[in-house]
Each structure stands twice: as structure tokens, then as C-alpha cells.
C-alpha positions as YAML, in Angstrom:
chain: A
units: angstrom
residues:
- id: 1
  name: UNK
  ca: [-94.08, 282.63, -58.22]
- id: 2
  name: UNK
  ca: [-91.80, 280.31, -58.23]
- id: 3
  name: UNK
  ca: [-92.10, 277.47, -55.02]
- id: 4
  name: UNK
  ca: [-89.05, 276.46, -52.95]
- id: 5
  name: UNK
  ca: [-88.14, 273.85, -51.24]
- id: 6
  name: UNK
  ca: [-86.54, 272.40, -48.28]
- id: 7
  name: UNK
  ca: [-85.95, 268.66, -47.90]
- id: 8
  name: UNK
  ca: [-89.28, 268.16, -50.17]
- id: 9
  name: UNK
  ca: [-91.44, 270.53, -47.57]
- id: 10
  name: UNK
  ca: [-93.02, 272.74, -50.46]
- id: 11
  name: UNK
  ca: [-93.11, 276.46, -48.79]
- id: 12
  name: UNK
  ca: [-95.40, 277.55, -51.27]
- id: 13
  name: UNK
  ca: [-98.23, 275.83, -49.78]
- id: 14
  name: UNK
  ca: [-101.18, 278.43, -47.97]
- id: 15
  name: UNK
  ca: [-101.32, 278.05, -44.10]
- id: 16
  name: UNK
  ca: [-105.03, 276.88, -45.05]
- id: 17
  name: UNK
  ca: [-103.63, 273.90, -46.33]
- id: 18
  name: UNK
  ca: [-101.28, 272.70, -44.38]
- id: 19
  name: UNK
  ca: [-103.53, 273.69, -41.85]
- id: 20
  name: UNK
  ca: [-106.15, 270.85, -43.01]
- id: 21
  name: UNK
  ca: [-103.23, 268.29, -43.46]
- id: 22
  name: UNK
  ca: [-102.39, 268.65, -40.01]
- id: 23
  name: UNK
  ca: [-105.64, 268.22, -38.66]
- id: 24
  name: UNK
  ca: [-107.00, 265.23, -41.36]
- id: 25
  name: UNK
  ca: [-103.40, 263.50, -39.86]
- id: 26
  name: UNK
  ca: [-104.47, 263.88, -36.37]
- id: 27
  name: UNK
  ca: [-107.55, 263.06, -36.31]
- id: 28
  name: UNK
  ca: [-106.73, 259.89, -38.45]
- id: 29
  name: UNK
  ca: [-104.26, 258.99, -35.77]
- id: 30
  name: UNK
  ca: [-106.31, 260.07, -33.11]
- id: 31
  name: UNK
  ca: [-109.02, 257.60, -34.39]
- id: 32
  name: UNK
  ca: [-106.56, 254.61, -35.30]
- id: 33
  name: UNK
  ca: [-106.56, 251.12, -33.45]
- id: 34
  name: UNK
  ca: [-103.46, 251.58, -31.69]
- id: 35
  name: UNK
  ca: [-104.69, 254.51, -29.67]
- id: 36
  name: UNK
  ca: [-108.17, 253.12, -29.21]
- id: 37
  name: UNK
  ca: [-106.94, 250.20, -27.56]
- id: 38
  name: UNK
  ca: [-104.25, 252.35, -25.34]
- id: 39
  name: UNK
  ca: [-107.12, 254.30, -24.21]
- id: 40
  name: UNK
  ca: [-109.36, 251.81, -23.00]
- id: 41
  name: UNK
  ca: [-105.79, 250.11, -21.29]
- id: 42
  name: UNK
  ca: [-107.23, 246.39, -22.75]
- id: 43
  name: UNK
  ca: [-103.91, 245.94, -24.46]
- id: 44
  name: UNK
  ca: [-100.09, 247.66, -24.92]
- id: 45
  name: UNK
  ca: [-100.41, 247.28, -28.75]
- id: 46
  name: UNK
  ca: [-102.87, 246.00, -30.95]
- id: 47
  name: UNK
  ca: [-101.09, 243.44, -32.72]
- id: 48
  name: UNK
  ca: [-101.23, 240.94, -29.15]
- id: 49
  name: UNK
  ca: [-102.14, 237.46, -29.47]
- id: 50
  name: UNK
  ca: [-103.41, 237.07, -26.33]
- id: 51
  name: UNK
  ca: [-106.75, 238.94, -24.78]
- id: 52
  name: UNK
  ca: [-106.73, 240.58, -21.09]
- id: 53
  name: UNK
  ca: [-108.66, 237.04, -20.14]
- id: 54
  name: UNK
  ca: [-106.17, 235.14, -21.42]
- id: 55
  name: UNK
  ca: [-103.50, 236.71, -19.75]
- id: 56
  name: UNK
  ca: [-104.81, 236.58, -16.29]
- id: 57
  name: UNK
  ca: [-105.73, 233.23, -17.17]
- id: 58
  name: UNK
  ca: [-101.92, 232.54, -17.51]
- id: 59
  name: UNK
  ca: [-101.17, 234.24, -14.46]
- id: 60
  name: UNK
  ca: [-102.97, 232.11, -11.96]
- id: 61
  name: UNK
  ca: [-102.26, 229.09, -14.28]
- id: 62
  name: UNK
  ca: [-100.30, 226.23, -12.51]
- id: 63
  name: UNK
  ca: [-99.23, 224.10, -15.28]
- id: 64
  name: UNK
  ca: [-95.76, 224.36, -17.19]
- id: 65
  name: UNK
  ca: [-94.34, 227.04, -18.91]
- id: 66
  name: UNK
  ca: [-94.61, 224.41, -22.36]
- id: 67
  name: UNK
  ca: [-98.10, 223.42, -21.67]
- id: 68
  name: UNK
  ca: [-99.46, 226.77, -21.52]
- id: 69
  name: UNK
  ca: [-97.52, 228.08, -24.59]
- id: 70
  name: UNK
  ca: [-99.01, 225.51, -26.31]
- id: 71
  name: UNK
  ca: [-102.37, 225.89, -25.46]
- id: 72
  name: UNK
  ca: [-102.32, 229.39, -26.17]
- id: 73
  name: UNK
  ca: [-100.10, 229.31, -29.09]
- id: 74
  name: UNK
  ca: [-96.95, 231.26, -27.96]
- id: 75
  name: UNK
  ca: [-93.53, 230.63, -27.13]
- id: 76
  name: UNK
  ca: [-92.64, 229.68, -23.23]
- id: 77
  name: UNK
  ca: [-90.56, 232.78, -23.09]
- id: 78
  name: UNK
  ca: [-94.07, 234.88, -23.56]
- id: 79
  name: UNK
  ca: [-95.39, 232.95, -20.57]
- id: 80
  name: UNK
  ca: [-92.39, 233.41, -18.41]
- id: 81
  name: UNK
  ca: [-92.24, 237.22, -19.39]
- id: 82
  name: UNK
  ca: [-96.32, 237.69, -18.56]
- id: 83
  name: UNK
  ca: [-95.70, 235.84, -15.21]
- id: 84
  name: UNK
  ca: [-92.85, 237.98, -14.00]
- id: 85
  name: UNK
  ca: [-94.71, 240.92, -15.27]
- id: 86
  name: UNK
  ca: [-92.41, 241.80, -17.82]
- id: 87
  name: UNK
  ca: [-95.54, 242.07, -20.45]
- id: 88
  name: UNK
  ca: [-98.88, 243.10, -20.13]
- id: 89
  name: UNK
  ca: [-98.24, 245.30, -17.48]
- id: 90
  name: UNK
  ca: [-101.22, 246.90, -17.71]
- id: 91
  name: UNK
  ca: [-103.36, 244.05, -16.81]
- id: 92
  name: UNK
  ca: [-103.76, 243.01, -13.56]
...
């Protein structure tokens, strides 16, 4: 039998298969970072420099915009953006 294809899907393959493709790809996203870290709401993405302490830390921090970035290690356009709330929304 001769397979056919449709933008590179290969029709020939057995439900069984592409059952177990489906569910390896779930459960490998399912068990990623990303949605490890959404689910316990700590963080919006993984790749954040700063931890849920560090932003309320900011928050309630009366120094400069500068002088924070710099002790923290990002730009003063991060620290205006988690002061207005623009970022890290999720943390309170």
C-alpha cells in the first residue's frame, strides 16, 4: 500500500500510533517548566529574572527607578513597568 501525504502528515500511520504521539506530546507539555510554574502562579514565564520576593520587594521599594535596576540587575523600564503593574501581574 502505497502511503500518501498531505503537507508531510503521513495518512498511512495506524490510529494506535498517532494515538501515542498525541498523548507522549501532551504529557511532555503537560509536565514542562512553563506550565509548572503557571500553575503554581509564582511566575508569568519561566525565563524571569526576578523571583515573587523580589518583585514585591520592588514594589514597596522607595529608592530610584536606577538604583533598583541596578541592584537587581534590570533595566529601569522593568522597574517602572512592575510598579505600575504592567508585569508580574500575578503577584501581589
Amino acid at each position: 500500500m502505497r502511503a500518501r501525504y498531505i503537507r508531510g502528515l503521513n495518512l498511512s500511520m495506524s490510529e494506535e500510533r498517532t494515538g501515542r504521539m498525541r498523548d507522549r506530546m501532551l504529557s511532555q507539555w503537560q509536565d514542562s517548566a512553563f506550565v509548572t510554574a503557571y500553575r503554581a502562579r509564582q511566575c508569568v514565564a519561566v525565563n524571569t529574572k526576578l523571583s515573587p520576593d523580589a518583585v514585591r520587594a520592588i514594589r514597596s521599594d522607595d529608592r530610584s527607578l536606577r538604583v533598583i535596576g541596578q541592584a537587581y540587575g534590570v533595566s529601569r523600564t522593568a522597574i517602572r513597568r512592575i510598579r505600575k503593574g504592567l508585569t508580574y501581574k500575578r503577584i501581589e
